[in-house]
C-alpha positions in Angstrom: -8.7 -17.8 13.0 -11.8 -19.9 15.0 -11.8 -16.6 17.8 -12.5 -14.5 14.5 -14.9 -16.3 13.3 -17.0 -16.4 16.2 -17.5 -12.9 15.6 -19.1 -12.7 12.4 -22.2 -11.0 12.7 -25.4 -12.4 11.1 -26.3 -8.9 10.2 -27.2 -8.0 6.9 -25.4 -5.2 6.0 -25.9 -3.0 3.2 -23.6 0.4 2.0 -22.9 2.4 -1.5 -20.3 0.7 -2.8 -19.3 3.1 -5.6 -17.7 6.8 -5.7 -20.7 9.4 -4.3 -20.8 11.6 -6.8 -23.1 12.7 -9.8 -22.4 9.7 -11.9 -24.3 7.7 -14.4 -24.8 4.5 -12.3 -24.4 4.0 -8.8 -24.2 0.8 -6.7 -25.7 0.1 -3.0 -24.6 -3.9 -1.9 -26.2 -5.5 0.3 -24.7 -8.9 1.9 -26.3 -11.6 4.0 -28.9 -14.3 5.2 -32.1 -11.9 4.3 -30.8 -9.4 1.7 -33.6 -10.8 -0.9 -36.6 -10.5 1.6 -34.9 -6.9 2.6 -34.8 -6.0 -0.8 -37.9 -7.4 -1.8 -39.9 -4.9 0.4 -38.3 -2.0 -1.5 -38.6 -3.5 -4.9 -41.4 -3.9 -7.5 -40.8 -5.7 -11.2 -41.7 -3.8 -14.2 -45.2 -5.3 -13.4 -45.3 -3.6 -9.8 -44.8 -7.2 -8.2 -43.0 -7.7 -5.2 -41.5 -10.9 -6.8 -37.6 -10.4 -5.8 -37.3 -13.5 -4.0 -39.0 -15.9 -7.2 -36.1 -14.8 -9.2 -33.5 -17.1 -9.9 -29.7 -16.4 -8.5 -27.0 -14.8 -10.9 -29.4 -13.1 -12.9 -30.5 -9.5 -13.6 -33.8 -7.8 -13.1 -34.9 -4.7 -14.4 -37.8 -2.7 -12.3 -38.3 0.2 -9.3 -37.0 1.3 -5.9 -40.1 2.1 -4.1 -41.1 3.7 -1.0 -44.7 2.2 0.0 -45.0 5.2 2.7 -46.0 7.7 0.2 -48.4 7.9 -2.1 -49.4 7.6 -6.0 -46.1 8.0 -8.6 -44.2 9.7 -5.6 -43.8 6.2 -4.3 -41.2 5.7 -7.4 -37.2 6.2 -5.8 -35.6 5.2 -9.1 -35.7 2.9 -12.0 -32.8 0.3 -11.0 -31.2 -3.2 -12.3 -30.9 -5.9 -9.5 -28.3 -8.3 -9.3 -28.6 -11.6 -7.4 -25.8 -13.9 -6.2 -26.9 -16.4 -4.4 -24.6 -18.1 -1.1 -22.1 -19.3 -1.4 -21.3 -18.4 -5.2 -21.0 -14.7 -4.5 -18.2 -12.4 -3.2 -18.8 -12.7 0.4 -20.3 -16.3 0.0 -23.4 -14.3 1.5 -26.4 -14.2 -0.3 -25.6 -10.9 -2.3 -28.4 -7.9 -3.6 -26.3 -5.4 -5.8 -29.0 -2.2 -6.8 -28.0 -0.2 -9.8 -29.3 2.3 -9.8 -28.8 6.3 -11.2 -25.6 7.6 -9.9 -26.9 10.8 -8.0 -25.9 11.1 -4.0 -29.0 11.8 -3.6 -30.8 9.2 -5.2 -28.5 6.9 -3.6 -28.6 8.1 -0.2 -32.6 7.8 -0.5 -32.0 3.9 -1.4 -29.7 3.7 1.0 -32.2 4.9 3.8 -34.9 2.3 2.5 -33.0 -0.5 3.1 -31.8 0.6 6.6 -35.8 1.0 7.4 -35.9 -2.0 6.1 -34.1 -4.0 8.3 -30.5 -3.9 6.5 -27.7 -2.5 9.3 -25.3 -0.2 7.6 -21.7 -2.1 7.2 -18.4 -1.1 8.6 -15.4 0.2 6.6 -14.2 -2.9 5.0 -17.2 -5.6 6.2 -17.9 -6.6 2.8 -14.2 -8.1 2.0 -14.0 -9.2 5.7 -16.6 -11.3 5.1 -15.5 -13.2 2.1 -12.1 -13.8 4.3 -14.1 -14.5 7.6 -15.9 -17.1 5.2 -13.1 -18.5 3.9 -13.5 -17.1 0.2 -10.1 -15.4 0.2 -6.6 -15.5 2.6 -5.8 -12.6 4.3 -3.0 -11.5 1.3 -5.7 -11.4 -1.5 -8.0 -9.0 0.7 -5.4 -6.3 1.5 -4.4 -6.9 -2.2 -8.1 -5.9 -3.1 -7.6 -2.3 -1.4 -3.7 -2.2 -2.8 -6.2 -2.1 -6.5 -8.5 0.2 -5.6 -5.2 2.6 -4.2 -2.6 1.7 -7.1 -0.7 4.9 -7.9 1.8 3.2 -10.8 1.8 -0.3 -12.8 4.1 -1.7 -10.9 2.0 -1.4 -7.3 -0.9 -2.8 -9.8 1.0 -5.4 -11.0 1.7 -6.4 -7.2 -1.5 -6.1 -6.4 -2.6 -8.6 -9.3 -0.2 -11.0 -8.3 -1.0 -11.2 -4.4 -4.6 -10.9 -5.5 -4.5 -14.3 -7.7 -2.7 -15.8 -4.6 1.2 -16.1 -5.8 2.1 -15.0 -2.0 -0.5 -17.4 -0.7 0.9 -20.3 -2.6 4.5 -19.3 -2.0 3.4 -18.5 2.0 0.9 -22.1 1.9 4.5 -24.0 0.5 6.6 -22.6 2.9 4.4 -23.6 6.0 3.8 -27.2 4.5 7.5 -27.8 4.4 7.8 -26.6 8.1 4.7 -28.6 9.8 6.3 -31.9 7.9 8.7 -31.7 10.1 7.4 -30.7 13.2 5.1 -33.6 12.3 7.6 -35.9 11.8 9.8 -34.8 15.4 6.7 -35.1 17.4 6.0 -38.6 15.9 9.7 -39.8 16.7 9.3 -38.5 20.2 6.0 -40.5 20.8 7.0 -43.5 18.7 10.5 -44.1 18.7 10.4 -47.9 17.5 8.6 -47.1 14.4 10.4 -43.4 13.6 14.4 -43.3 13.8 15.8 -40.1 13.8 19.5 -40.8 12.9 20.5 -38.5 10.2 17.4 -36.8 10.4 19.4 -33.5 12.0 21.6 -33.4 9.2 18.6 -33.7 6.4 16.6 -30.9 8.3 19.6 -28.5 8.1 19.4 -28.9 4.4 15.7 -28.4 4.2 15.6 -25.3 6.4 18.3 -23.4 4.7 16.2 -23.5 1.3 13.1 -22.2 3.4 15.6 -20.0 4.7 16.8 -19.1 1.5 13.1 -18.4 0.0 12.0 -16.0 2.9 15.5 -14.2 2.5 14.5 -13.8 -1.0 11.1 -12.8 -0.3 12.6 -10.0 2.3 15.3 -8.7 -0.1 12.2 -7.8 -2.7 10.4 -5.6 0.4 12.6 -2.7 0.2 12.5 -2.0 -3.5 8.8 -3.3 -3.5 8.0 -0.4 -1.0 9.5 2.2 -3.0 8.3 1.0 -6.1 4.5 0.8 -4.9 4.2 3.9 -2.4 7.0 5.8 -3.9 9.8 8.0 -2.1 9.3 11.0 0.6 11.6 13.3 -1.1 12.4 17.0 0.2 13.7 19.9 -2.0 16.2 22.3 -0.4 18.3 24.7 -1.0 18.9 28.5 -0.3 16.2 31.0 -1.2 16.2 31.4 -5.2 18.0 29.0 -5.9 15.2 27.5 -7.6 13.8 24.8 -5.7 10.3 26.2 -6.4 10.6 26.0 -10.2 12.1 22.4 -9.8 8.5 21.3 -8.2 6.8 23.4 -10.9 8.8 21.4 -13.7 8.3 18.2 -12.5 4.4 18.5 -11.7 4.0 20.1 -14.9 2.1 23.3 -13.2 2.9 26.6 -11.5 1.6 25.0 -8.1 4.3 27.4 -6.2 4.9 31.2 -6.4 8.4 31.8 -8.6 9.7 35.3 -7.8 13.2 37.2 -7.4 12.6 37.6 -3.9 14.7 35.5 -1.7 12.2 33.8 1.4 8.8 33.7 -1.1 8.3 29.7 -0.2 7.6 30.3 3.9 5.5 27.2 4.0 5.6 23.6 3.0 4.1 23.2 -0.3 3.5 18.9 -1.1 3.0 17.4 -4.3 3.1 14.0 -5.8 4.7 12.9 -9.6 5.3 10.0 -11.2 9.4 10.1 -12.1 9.6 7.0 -14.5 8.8 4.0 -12.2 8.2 5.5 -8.7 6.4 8.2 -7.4 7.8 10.7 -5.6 6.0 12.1 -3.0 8.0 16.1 -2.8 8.1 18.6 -0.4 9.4 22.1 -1.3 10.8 23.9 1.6 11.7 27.4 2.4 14.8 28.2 1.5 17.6 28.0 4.3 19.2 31.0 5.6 19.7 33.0 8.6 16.6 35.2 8.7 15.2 37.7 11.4 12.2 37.3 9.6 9.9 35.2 12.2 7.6 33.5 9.8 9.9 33.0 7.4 12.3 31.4 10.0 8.9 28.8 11.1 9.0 27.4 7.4 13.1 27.2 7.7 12.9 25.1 11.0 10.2 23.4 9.0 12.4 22.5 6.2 15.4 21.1 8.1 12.6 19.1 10.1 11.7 17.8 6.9 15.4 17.3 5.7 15.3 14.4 8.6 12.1 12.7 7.9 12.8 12.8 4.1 13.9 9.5 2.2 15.3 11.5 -0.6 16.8 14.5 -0.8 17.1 17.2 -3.6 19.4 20.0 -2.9 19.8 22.3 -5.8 22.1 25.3 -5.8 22.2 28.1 -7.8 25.7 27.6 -9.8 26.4 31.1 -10.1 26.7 31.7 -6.8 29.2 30.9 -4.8 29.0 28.0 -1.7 29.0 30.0 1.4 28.1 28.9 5.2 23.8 28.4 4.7 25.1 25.9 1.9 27.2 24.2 4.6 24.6 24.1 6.6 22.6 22.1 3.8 25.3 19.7 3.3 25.5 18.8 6.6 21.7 18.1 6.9 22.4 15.8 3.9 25.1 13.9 5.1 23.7 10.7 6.2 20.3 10.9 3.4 20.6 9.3 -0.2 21.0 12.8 -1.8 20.9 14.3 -5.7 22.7 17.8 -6.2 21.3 19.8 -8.8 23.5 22.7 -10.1 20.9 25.0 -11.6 21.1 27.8 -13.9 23.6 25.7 -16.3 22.6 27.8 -19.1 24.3 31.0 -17.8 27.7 29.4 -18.6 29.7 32.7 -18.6 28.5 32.8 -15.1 29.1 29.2 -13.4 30.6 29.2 -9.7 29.8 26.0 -8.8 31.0 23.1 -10.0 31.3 19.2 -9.6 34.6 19.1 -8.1 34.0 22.3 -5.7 30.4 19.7 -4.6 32.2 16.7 -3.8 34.7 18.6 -2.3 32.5 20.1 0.3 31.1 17.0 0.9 34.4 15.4 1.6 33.3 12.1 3.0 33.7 8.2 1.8 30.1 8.7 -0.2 30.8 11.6 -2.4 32.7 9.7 -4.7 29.6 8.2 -5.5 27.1 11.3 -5.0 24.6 12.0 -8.3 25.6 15.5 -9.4 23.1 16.8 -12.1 23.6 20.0 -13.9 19.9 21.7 -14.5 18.6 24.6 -15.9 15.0 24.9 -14.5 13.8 28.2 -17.2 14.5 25.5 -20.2 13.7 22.0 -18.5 17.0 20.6 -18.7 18.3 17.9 -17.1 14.9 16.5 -15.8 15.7 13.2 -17.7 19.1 12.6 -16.1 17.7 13.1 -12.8 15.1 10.6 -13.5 18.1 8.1 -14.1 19.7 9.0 -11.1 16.9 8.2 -9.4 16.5 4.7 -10.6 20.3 4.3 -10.2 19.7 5.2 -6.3 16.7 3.1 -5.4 16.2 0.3 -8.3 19.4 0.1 -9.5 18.2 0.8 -12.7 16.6 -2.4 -12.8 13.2 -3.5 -15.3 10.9 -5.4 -13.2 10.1 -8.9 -14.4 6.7 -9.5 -14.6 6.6 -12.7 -13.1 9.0 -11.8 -9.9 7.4 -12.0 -6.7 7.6 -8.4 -4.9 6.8 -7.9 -1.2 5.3 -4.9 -0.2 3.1 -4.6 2.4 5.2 -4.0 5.9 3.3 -6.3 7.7 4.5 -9.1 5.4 8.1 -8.1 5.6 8.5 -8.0 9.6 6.1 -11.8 10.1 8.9 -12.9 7.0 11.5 -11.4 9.5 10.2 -13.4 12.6 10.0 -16.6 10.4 13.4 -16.3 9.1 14.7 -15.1 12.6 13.5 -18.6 14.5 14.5 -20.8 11.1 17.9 -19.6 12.0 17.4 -20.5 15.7 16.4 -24.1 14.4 19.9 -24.4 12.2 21.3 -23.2 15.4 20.0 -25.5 17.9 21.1 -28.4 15.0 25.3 -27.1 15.0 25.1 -27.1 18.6 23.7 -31.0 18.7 20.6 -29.8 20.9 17.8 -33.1 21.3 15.0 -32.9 18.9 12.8 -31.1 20.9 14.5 -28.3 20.9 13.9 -27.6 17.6 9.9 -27.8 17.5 9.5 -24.3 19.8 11.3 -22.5 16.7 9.5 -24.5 13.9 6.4 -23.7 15.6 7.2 -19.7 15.4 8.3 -19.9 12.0 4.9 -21.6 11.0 2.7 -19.3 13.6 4.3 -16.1 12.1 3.9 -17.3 8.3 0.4 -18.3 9.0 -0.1 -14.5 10.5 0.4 -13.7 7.2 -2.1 -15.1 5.1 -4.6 -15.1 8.2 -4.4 -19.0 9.2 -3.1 -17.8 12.8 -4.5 -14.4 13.3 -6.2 -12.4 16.3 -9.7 -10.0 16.4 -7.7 -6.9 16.7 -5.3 -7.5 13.6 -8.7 -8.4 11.5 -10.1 -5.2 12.6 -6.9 -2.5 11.9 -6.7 -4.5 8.6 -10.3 -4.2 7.5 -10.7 -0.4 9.3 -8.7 1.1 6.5 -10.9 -0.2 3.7 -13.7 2.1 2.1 -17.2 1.6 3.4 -18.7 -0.2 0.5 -16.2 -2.7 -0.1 
């Protein structure tokens, strides 16, 4: 991390560090070696005393945002609360201003200005938390866990988030690494010192100890999938033929008439997204135009859309209209969801006299190993049945139906799971090099890997343009 550090700017940054809107407090941070004298020249007590930098740390003071450059009571920006945290007891171990002041952008923005006259440089997406890592506050886990808090969508990504933020992957990740350099430590010491370090056996013990690491990263990686789903939630695609009632299916499940319902076959020309929380995960759907042989050239845009979509989609919901029978667009379908976890939804249930489709006739079209297996829901979109077994069906497809323990230890940020990947990768090059009897030194290249990529991780071995694509993605005041 030393060619990161060497970056960090003595700046003193400052930036609005809550939402810009008309609120009923608003925050502007400010971060570094002179955010009390910066402040200072913008501030007056309750007594009109520039007396900022007198007050202790870790307190609050109440007085005014001024600007000095006008004159009489228009020199008043706002009345304001200042909070001082003095280095290193603060969140970027910078000496820390934090203005409260009335929530309005405009306001804000004013204060904002002030300080950048002032001598305060605005900060970068993200420079607040990079900071506190850059200053050895917080790993590199706990500050992308910070923005996973701000973006949690469900309790579960929250949960996650809570955990990597109080440092569970840090400790597991710190462990795993310790275990490692002992024995890269104890190689190179038998290499340089033979008389005093004898390696007989020690092959045979280091096979033991890497399988467990071995057998903790698998663990870790096994969690990623399901901890990805679980946190971002699942690209899912309706499809279907025109009316079959793919439209009312995104209606029902958002709880609003977000698309146009009609008896006209082709009304959906366009892709229409939405997001809704389905028990656990979120699914992210997409409802497509329905797919059919049409001279209609707009219409057949949003049909190429939708098999586009088909292939990009991590879930699939194809819903027929059971009183009509499978002909060759619902082939088509099928086909398109061959090789996609799929649900079938068999709509209009309700108009029993009338069914056409059923189970058997679906997996029979299918005709393939899977189908056996394939969820098969019977729905009536005008009366809302059926919503709760599909809900099931999804758990059964992606959780296995599974309640989260609390405690359990879920990876689910990709950049984890692939530097895991590499570590687990050259651990097994290590046991490797040990069944074919190679000479010790063999086996400190992989060790070596194994500990570089685990330290990428948590930020102990990590490069200026990683830093930056991680912190870019942050908002501006944080």
């Amino acid at each position: 991390m030393s060619s990161v550090l060497s970056n960090l700017s003595g700046d003193t940054i400052c930036a609005i560090a809550t939402a810009m809107s008309d609120a009923g407090i608003g925050i502007i941070r400010v971060s570094g070696d002179r955010a009390v004298e910066i402040c200072d020249k913008i501030y007056v007590s309750a007594g009109k005393e520039h007396n900022l930098i007198s007050h202790k740390p870790n307190t609050i003071t109440y007085g005014y945002i001024v600007d000095e450059s006008l004159l009489g009571e228009n020199q008043i920006v706002d009345e304001v609360m200042i909070s001082f945290m003095k280095a290193p007891h603060s969140y970027t171990r910078e000496d820390v201003i934090e203005i409260n002041s009335h929530g309005g952008m405009l306001v804000m923005n004013q204060i904002l200005e002030l300080l950048l006259k002032s001598g305060c440089r605005l900060a970068e997406p993200g420079e607040f938390t990079k900071r506190a890592f850059l200053n050895g506050r917080i790993d590199l886990t706990k500050a992308e866990a910070i923005m996973d808090v701000i973006s949690a969508q469900n309790n579960f990504a929250l949960e996650a988030s809570r955990n990597q933020l109080q440092g569970k992957i840090y400790s597991k990740i710190k462990s795993l690494r310790e275990k490692i350099i002992y024995q890269m430590a104890f190689i190179e010491s038998a290499l340089d010192d033979p008389e005093n370090y004898d390696l007989t056996g020690f092959s045979d013990k280091l096979d033991g100890i890497i399988t467990q690491v071995i057998d903790e990263i698998g663990h870790m990686i096994s969690t990623a999938d399901e901890g990805k789903i679980r946190k971002d939630g699942i690209k899912t695609v309706i499809v279907g033929k025109p009316n079959a009632g793919k439209s009312s299916l995104l209606n029902t499940l958002i709880g609003d008439e977000r698309a146009i319902v009609t008896d006209i076959a082709g009304t959906t020309r366009d892709i229409i997204e939405e997001s809704v929380r389905l028990g656990d995960i979120i699914l992210h759907l997409v409802d497509t135009a329905g797919i059919r042989n049409t001279d209609d050239i707009i219409e057949k845009i949003g049909v190429d859309k939708a098999r586009s979509m088909v292939a990009e989609a991590e879930l699939v919901l194809y819903i027929l209209d059971s009183t009509s029978e499978i002909d060759d667009e619902d082939k088509e379908i099928i086909d398109l969801c061959r090789d996609k976890k799929t649900i079938v939804l068999l709509n209009k249930d309700d108009l029993s006299d009338d069914i056409k489709i059923t189970e058997d006739i679906v997996r029979m079209r299918f005709s393939d190993s899977s189908s056996d297996n394939l969820p098969i829901i019977k729905t009536s979109m005008l009366k809302g049945n059926g919503i709760d077994d599909l809900k099931k069906a999804v758990s059964d497809l992606f959780l296995n139906g599974e309640i989260v323990p609390k405690q359990e230890l879920y990876i689910t940020n990709l950049r984890h799971k692939a530097l895991l990947q590499n570590a687990y990768n050259s651990l097994e090059l290590v046991k490797d090099s040990i069944s074919k009897d190679l000479s010790e030194d063999f086996y400190t290249v992989d060790l070596n890997d194994a500990y570089a990529s685990l330290g990428e991780i948590i930020g102990e071995e990590v490069g200026d343009d990683l830093v930056e694509e991680i912190f870019s993605k942050f908002c501006m005041g944080k």
